[in-house]
mmCIF file of the N, C-alpha and C atoms, coordinates in Angstrom:
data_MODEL
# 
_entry.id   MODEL 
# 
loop_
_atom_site.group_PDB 
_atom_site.id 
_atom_site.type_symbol 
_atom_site.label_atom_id 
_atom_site.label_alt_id 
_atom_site.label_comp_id 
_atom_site.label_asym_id 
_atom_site.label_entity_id 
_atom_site.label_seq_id 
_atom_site.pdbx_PDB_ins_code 
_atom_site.Cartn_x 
_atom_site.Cartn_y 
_atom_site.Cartn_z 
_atom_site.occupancy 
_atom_site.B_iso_or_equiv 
_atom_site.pdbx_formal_charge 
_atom_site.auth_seq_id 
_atom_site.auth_comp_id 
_atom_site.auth_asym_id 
_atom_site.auth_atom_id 
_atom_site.pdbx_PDB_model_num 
ATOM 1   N N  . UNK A 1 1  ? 23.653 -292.920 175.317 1.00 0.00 ? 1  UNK A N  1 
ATOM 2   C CA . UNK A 1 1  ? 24.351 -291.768 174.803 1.00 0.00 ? 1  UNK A CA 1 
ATOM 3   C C  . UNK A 1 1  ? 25.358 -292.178 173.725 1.00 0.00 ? 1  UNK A C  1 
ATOM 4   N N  . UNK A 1 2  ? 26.172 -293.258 174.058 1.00 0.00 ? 2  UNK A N  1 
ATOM 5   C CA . UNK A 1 2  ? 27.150 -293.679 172.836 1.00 0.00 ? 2  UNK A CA 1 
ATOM 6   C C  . UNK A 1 2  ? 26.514 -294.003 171.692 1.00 0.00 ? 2  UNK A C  1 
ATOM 7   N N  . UNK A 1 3  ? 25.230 -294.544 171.881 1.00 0.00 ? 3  UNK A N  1 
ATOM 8   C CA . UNK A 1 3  ? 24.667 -295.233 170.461 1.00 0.00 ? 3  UNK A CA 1 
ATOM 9   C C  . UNK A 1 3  ? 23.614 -293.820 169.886 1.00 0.00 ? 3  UNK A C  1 
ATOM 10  N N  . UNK A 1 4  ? 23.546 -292.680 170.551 1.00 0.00 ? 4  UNK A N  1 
ATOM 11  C CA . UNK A 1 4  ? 23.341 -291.369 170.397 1.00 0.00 ? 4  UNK A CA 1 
ATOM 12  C C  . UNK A 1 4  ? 24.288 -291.035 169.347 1.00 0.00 ? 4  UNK A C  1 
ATOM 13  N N  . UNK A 1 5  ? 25.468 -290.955 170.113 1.00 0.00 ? 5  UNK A N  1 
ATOM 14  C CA . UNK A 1 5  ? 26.534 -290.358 169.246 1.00 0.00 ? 5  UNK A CA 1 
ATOM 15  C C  . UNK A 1 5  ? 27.205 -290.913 167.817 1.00 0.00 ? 5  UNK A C  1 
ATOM 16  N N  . UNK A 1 6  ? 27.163 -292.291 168.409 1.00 0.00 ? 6  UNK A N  1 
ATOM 17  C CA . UNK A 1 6  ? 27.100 -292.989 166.961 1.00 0.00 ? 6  UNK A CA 1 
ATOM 18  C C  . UNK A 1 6  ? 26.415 -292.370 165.734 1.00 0.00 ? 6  UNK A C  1 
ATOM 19  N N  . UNK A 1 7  ? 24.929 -292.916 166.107 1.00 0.00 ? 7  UNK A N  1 
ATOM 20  C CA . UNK A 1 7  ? 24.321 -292.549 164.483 1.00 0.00 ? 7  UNK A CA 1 
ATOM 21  C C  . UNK A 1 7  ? 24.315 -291.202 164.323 1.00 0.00 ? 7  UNK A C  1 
ATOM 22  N N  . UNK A 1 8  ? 24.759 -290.187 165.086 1.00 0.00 ? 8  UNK A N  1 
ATOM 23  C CA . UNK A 1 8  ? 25.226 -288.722 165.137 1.00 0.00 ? 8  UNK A CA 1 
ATOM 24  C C  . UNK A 1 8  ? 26.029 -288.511 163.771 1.00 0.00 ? 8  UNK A C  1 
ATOM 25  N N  . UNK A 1 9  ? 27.417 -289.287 163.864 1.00 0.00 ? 9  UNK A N  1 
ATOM 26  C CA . UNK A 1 9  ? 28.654 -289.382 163.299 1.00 0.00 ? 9  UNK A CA 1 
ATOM 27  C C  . UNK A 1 9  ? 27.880 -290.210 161.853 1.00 0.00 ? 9  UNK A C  1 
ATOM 28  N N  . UNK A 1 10 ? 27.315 -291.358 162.231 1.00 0.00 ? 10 UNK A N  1 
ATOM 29  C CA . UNK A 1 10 ? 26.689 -291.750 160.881 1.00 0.00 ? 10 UNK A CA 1 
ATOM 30  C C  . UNK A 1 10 ? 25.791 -291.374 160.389 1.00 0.00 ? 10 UNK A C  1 
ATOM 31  N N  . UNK A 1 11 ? 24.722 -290.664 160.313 1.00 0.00 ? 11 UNK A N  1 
ATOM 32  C CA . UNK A 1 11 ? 24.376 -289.102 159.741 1.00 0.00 ? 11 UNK A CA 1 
ATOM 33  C C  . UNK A 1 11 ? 24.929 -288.170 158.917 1.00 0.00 ? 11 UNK A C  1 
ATOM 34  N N  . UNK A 1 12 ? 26.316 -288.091 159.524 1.00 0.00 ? 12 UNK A N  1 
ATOM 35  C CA . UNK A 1 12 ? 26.989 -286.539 159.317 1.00 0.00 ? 12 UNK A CA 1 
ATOM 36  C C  . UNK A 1 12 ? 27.496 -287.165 157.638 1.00 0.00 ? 12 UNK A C  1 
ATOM 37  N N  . UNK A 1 13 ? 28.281 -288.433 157.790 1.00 0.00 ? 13 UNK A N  1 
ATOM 38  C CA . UNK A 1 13 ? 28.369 -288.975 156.400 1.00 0.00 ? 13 UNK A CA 1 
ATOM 39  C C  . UNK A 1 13 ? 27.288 -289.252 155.620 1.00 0.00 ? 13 UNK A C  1 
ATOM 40  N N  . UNK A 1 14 ? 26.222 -289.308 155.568 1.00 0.00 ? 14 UNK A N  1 
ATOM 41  C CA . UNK A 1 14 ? 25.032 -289.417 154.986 1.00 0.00 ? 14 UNK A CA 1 
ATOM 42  C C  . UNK A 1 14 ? 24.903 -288.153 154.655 1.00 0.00 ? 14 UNK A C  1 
ATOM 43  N N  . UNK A 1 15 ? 24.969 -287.144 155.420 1.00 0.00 ? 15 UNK A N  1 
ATOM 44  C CA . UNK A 1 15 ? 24.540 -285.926 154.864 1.00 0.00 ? 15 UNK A CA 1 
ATOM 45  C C  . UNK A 1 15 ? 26.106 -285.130 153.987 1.00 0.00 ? 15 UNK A C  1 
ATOM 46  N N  . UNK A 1 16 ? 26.956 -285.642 154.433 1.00 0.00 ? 16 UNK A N  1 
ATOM 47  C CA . UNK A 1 16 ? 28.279 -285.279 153.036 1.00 0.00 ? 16 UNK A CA 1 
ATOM 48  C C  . UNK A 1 16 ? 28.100 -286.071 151.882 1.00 0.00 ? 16 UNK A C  1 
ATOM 49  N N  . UNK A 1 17 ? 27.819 -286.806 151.686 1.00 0.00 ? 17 UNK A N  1 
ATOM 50  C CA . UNK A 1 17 ? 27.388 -287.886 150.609 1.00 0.00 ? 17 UNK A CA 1 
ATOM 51  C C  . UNK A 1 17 ? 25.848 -286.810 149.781 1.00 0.00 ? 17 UNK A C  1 
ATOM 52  N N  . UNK A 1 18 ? 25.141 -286.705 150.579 1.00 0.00 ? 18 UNK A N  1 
ATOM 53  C CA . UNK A 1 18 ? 24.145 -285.597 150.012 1.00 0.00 ? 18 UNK A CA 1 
ATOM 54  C C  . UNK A 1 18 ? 24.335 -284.462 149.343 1.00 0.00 ? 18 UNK A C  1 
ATOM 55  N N  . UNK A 1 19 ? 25.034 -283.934 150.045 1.00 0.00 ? 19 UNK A N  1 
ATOM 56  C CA . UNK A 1 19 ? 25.724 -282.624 149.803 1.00 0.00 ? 19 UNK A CA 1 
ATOM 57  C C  . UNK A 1 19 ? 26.935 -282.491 148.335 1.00 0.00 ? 19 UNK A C  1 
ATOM 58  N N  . UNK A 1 20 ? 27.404 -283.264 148.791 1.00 0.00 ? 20 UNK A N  1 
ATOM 59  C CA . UNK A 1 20 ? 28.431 -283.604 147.390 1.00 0.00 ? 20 UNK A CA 1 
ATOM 60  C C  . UNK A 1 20 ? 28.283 -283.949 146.526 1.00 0.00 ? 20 UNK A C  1 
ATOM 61  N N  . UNK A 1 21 ? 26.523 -284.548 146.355 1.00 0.00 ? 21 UNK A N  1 
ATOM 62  C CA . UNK A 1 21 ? 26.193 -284.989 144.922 1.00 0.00 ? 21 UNK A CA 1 
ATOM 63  C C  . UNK A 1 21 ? 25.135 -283.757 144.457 1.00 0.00 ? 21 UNK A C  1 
ATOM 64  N N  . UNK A 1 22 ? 24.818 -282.850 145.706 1.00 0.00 ? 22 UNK A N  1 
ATOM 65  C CA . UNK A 1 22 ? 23.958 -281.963 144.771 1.00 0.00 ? 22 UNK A CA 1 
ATOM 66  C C  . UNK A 1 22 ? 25.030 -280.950 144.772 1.00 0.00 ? 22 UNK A C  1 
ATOM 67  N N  . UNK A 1 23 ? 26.231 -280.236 145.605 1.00 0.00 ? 23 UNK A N  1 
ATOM 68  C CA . UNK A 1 23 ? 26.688 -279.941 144.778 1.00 0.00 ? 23 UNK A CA 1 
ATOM 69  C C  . UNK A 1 23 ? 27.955 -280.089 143.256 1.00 0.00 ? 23 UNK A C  1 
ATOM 70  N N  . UNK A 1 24 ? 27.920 -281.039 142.896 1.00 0.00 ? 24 UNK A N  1 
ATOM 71  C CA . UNK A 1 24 ? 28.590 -281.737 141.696 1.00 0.00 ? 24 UNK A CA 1 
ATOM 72  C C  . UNK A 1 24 ? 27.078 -281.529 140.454 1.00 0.00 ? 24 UNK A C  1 
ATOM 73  N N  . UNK A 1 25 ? 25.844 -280.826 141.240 1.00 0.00 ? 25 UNK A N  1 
ATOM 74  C CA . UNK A 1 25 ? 24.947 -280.570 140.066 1.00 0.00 ? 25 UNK A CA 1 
ATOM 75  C C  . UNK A 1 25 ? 23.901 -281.828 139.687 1.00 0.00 ? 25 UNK A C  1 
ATOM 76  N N  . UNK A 1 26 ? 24.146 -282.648 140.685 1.00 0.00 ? 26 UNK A N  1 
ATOM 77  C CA . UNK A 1 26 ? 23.295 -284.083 140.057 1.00 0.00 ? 26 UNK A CA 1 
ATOM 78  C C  . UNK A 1 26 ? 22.354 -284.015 141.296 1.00 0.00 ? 26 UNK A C  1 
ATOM 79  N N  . UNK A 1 27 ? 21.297 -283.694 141.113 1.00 0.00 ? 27 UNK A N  1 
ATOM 80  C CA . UNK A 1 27 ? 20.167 -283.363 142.199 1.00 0.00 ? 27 UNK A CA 1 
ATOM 81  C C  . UNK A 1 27 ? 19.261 -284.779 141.818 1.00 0.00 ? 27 UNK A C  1 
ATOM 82  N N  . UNK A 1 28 ? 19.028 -285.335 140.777 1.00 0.00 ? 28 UNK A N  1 
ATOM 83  C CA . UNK A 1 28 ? 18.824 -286.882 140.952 1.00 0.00 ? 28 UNK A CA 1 
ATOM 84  C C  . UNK A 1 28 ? 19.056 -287.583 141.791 1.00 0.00 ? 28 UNK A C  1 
ATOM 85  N N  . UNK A 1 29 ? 20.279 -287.124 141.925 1.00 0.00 ? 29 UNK A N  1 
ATOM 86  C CA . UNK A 1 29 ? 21.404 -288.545 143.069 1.00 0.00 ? 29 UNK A CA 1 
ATOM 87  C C  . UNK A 1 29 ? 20.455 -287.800 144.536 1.00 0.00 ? 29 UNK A C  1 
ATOM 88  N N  . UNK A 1 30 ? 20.912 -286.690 144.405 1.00 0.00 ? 30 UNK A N  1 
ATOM 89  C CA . UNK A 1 30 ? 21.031 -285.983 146.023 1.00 0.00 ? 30 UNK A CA 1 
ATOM 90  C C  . UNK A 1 30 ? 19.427 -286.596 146.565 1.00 0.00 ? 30 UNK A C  1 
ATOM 91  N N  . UNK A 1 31 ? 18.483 -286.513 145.391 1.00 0.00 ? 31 UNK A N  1 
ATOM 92  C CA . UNK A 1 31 ? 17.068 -286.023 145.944 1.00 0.00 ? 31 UNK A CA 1 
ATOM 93  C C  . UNK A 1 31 ? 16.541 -288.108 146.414 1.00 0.00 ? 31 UNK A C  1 
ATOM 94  N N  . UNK A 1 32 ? 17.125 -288.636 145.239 1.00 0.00 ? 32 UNK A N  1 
ATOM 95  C CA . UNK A 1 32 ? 17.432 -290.297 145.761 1.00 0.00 ? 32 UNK A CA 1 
ATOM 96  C C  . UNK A 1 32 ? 17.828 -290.276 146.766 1.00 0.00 ? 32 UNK A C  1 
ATOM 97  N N  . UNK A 1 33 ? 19.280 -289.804 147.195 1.00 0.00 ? 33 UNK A N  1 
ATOM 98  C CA . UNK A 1 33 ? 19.508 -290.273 148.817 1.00 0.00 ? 33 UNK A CA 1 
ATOM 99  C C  . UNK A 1 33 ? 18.421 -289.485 149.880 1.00 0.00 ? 33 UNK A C  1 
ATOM 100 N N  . UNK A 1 34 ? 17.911 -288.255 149.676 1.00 0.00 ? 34 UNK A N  1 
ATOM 101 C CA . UNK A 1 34 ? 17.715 -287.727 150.870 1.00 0.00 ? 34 UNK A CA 1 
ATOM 102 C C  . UNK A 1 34 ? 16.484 -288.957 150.839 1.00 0.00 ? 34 UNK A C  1 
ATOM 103 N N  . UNK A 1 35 ? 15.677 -289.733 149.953 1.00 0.00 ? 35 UNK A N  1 
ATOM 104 C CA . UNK A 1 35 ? 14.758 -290.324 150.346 1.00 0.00 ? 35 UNK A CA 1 
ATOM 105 C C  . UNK A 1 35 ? 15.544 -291.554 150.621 1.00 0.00 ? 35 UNK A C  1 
ATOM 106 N N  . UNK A 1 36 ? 15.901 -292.130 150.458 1.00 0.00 ? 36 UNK A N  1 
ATOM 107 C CA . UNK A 1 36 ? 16.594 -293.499 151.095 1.00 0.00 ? 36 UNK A CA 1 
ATOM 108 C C  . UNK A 1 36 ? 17.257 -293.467 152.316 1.00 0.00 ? 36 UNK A C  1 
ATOM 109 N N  . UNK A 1 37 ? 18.091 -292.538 152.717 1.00 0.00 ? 37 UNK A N  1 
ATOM 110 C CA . UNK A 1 37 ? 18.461 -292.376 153.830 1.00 0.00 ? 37 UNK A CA 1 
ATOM 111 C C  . UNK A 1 37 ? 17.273 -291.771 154.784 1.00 0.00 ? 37 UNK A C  1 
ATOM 112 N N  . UNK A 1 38 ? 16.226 -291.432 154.483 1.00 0.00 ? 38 UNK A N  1 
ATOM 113 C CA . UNK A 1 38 ? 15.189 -290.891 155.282 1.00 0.00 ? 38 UNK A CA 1 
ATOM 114 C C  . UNK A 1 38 ? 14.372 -291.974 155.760 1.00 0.00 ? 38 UNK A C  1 
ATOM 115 N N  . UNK A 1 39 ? 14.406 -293.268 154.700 1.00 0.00 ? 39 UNK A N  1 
ATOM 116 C CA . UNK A 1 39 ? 14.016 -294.302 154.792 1.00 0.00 ? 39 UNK A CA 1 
ATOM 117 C C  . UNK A 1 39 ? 14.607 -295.635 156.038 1.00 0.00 ? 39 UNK A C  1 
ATOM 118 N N  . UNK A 1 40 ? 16.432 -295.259 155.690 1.00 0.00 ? 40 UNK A N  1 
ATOM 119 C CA . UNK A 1 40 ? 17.138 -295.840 156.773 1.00 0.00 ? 40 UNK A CA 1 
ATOM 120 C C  . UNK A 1 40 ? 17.133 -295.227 158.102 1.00 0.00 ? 40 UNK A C  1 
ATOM 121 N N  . UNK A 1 41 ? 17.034 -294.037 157.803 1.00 0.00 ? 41 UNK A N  1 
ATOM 122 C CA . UNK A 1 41 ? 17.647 -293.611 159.582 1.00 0.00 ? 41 UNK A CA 1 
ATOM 123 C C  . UNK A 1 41 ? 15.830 -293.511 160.344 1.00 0.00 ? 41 UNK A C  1 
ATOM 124 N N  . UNK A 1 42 ? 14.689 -293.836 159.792 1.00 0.00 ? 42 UNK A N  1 
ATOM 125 C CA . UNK A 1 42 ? 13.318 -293.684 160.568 1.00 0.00 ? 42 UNK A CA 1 
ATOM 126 C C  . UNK A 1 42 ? 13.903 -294.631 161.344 1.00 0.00 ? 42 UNK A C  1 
ATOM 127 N N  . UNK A 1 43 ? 14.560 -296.437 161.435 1.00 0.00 ? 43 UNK A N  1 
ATOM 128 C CA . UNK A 1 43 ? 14.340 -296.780 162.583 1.00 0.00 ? 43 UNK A CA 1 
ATOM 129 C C  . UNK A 1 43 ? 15.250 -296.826 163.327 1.00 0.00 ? 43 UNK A C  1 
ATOM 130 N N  . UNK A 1 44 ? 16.483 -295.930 162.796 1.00 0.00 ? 44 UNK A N  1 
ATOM 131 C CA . UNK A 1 44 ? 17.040 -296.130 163.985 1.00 0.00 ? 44 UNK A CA 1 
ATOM 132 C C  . UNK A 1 44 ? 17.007 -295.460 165.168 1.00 0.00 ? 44 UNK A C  1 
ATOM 133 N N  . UNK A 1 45 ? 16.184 -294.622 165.570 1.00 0.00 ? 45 UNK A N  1 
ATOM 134 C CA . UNK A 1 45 ? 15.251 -293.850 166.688 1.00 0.00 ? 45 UNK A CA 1 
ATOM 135 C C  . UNK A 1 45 ? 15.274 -295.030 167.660 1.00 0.00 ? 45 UNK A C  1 
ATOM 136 N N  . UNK A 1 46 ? 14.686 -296.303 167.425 1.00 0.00 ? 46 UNK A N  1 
ATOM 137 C CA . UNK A 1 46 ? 14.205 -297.135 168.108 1.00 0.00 ? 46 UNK A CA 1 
ATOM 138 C C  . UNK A 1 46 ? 15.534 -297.533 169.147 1.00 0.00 ? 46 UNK A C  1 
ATOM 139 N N  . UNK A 1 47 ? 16.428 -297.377 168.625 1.00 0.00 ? 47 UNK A N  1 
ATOM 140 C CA . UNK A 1 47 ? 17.765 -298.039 169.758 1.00 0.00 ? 47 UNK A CA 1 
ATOM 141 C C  . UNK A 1 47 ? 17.728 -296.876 170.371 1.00 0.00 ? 47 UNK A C  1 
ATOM 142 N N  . UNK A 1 48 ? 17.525 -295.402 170.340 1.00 0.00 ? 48 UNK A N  1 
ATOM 143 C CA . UNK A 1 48 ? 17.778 -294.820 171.191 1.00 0.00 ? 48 UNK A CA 1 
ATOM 144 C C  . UNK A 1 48 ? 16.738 -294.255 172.001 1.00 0.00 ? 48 UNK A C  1 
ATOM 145 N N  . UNK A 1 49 ? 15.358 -295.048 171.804 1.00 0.00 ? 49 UNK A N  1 
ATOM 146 C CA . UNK A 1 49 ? 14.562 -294.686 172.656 1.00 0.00 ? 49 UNK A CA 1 
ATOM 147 C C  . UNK A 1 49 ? 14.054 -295.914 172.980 1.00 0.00 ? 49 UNK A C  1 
ATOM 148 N N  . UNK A 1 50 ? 14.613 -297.124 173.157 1.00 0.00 ? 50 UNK A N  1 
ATOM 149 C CA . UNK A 1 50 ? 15.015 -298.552 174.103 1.00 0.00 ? 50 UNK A CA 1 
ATOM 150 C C  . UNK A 1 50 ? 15.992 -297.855 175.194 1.00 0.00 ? 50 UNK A C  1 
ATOM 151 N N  . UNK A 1 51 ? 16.561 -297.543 174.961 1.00 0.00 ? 51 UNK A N  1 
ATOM 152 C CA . UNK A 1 51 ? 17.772 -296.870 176.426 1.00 0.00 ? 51 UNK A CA 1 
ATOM 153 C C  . UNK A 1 51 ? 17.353 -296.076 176.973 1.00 0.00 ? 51 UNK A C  1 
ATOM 154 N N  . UNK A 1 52 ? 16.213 -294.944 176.473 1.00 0.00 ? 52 UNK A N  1 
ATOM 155 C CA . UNK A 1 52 ? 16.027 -293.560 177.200 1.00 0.00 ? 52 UNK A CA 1 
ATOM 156 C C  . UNK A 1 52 ? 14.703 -294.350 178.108 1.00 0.00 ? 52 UNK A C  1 
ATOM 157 N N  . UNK A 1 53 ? 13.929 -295.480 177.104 1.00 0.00 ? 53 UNK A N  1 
ATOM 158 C CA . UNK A 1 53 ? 12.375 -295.737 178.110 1.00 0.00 ? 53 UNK A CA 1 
ATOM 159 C C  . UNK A 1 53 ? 13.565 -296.885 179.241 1.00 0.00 ? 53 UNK A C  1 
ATOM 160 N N  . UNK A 1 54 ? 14.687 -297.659 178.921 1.00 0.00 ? 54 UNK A N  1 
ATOM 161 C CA . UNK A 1 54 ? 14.894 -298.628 180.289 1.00 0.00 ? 54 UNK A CA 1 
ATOM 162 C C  . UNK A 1 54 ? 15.434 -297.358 181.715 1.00 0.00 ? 54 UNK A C  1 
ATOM 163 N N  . UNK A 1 55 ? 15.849 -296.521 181.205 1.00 0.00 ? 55 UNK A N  1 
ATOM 164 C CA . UNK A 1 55 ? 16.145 -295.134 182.259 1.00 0.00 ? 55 UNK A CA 1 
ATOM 165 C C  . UNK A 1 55 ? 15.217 -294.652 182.921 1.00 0.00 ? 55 UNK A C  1 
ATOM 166 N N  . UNK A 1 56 ? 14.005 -294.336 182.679 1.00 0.00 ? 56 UNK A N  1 
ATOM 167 C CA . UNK A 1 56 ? 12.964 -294.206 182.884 1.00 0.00 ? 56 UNK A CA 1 
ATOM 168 C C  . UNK A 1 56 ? 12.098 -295.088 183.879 1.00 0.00 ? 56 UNK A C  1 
ATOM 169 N N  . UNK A 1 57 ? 12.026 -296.571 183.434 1.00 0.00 ? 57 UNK A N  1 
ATOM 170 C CA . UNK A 1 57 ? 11.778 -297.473 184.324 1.00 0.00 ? 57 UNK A CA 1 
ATOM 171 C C  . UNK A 1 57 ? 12.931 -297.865 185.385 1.00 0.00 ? 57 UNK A C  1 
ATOM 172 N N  . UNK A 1 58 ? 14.036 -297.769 185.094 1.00 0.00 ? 58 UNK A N  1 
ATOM 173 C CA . UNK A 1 58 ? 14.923 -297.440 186.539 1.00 0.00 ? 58 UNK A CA 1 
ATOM 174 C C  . UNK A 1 58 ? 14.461 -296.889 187.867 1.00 0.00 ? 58 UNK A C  1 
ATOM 175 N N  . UNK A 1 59 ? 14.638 -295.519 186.810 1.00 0.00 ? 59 UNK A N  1 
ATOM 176 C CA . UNK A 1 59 ? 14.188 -294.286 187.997 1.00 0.00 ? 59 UNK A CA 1 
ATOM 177 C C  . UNK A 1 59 ? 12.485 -294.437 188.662 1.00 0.00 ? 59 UNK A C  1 
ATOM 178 N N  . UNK A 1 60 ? 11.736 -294.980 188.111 1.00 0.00 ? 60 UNK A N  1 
ATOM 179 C CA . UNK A 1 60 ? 10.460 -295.016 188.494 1.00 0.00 ? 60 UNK A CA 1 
ATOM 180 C C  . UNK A 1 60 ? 10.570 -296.203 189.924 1.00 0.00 ? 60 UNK A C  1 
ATOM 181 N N  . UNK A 1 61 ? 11.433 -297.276 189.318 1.00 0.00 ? 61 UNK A N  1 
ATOM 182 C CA . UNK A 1 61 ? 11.132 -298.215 190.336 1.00 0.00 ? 61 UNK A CA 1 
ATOM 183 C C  . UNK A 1 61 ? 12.268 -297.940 191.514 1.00 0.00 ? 61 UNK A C  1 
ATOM 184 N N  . UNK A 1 62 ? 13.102 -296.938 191.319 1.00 0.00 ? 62 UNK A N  1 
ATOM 185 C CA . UNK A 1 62 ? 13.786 -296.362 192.113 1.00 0.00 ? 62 UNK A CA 1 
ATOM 186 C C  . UNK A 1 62 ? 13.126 -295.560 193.336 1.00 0.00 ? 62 UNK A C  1 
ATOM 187 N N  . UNK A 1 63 ? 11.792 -294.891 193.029 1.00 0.00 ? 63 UNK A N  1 
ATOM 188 C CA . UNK A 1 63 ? 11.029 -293.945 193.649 1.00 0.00 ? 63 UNK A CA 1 
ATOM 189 C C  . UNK A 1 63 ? 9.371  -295.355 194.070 1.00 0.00 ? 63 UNK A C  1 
ATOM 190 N N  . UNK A 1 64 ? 9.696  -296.585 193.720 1.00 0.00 ? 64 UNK A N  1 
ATOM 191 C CA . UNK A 1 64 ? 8.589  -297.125 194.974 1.00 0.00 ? 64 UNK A CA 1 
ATOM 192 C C  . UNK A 1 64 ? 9.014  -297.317 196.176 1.00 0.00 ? 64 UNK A C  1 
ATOM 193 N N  . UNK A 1 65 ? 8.079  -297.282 197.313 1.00 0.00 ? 65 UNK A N  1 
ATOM 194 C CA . UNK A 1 65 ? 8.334  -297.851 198.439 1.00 0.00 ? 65 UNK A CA 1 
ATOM 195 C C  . UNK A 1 65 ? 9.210  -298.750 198.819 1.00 0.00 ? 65 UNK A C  1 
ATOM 196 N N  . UNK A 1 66 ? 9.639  -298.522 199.764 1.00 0.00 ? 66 UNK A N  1 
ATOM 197 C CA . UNK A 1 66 ? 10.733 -300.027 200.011 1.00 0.00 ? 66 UNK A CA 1 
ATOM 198 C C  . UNK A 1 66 ? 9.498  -301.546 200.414 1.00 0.00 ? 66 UNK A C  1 
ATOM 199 N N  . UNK A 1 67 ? 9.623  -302.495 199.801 1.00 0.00 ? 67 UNK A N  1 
ATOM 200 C CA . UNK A 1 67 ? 9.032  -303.892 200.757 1.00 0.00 ? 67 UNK A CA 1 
ATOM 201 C C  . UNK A 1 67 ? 7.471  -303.806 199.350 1.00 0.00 ? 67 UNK A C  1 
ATOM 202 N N  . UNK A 1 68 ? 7.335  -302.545 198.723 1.00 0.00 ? 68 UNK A N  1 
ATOM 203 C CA . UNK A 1 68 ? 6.346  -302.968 197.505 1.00 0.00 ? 68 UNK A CA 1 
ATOM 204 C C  . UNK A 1 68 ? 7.121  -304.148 196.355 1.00 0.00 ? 68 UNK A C  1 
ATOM 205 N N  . UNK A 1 69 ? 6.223  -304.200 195.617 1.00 0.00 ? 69 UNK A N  1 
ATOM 206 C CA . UNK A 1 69 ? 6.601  -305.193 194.610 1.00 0.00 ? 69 UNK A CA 1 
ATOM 207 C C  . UNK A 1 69 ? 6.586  -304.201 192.983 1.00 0.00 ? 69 UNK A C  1 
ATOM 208 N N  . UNK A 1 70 ? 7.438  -304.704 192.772 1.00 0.00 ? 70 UNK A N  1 
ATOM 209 C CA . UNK A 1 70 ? 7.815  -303.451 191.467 1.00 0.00 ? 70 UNK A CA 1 
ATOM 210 C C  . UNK A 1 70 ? 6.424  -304.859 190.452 1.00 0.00 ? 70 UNK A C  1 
ATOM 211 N N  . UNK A 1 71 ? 6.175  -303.459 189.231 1.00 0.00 ? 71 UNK A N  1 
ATOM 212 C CA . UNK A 1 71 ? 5.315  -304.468 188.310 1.00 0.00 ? 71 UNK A CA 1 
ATOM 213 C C  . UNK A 1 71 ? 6.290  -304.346 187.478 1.00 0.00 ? 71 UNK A C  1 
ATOM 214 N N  . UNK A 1 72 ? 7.218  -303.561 186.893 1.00 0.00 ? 72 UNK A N  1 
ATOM 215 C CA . UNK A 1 72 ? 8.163  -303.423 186.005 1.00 0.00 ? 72 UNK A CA 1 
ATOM 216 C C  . UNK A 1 72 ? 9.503  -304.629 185.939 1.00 0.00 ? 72 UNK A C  1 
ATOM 217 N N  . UNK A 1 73 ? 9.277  -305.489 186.607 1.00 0.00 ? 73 UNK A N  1 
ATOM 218 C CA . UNK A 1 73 ? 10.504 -306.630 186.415 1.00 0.00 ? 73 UNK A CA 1 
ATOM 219 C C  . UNK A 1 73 ? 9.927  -307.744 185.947 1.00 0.00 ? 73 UNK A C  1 
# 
């Protein structure tokens, strides 16, 4: 959730940085960042769906039998 909220907050400046160059009228700049930053933020998905799949395997090996052998460790 924190590293959620993070790139939340770092986003929001990415998208004022956008905003402020198309409106100042320079849609060059704006239409450059929206592709570069579209470029940066594809991976950062990946940190936050490393935390949501180790939650997942928690809870799964939470719900085997007691005295089975987890395959997940």
């Amino acid at each position: 959730m924190t590293i959620a909220a993070g790139i939340g907050l770092h986003n929001f400046a990415e998208g004022l940085a956008i905003g402020s160059s198309a409106a100042a009228g320079d849609l060059s700049l704006a239409l450059l960042l929206v592709i570069g930053f579209g470029l940066h933020d594809a991976t950062e998905g990946f940190g936050i769906a490393a935390g949501q799949a180790a939650a997942v395997l928690t809870q799964q090996e939470a719900l085997l039998p007691s005295g089975s052998v987890s395959t997940y460790t």
